[in-house]
C-alpha positions as CSV (number, residue, x, y, z in Angstrom):
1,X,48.4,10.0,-88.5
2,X,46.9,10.3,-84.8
3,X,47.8,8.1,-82.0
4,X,46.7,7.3,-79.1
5,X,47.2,9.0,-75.8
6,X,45.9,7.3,-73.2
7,X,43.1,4.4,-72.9
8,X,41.6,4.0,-69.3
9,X,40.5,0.8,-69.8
10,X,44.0,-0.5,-70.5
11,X,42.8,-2.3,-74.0
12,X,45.6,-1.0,-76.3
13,X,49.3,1.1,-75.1
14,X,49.9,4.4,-75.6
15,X,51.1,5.3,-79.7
16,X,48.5,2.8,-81.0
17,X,46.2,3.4,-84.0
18,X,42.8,2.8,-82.7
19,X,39.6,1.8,-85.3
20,X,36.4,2.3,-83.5
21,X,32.8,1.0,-83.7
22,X,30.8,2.9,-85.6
23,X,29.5,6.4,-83.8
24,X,26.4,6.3,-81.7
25,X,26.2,9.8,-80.4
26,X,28.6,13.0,-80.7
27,X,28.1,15.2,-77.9
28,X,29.9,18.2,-79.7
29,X,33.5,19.2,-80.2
30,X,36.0,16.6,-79.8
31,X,33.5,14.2,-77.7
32,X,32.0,11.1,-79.3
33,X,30.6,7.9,-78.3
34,X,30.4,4.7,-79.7
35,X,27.7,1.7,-78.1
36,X,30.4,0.7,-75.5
37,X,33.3,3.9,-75.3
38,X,33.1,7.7,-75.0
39,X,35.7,9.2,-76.7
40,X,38.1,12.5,-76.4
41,X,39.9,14.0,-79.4
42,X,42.6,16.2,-78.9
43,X,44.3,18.5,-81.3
44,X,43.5,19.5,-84.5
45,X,42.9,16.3,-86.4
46,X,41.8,15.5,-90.2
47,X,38.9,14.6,-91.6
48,X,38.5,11.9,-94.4
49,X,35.4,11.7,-96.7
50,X,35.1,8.3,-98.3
51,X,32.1,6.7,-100.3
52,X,29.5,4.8,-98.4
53,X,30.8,1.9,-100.3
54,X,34.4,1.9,-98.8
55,X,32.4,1.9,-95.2
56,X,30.6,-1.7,-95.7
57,X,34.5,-2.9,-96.9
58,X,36.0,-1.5,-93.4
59,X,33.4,-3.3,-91.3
């Protein structure tokens, strides 16, 4: 499971799992954005396909 690096806003510590709004724009490889954060992903990664569903139940 990823972790977090580092958060310049200081809202969570460094090794915590981090649940995001939902996406607002992805501006290519490893950059995304959410209404209020931009995000950075670094290394590899996974990617999880779940039904749409299972989305409504998260949020």
């Amino acid at each position: 499971m990823e972790r977090l690096l580092y958060d310049s806003a200081r809202r969570w510590d460094v090794g915590d799992f981090v649940r995001t709004s939902p996406l607002h724009v992805l501006h290519g490889e490893g950059l995304f954005q959410t209404w209020s954060t931009l995000y950075v992903l670094l290394g590899e990664g996974q990617r999880k396909r779940v039904a749409l569903e299972m989305v409504g139940r998260i949020f």
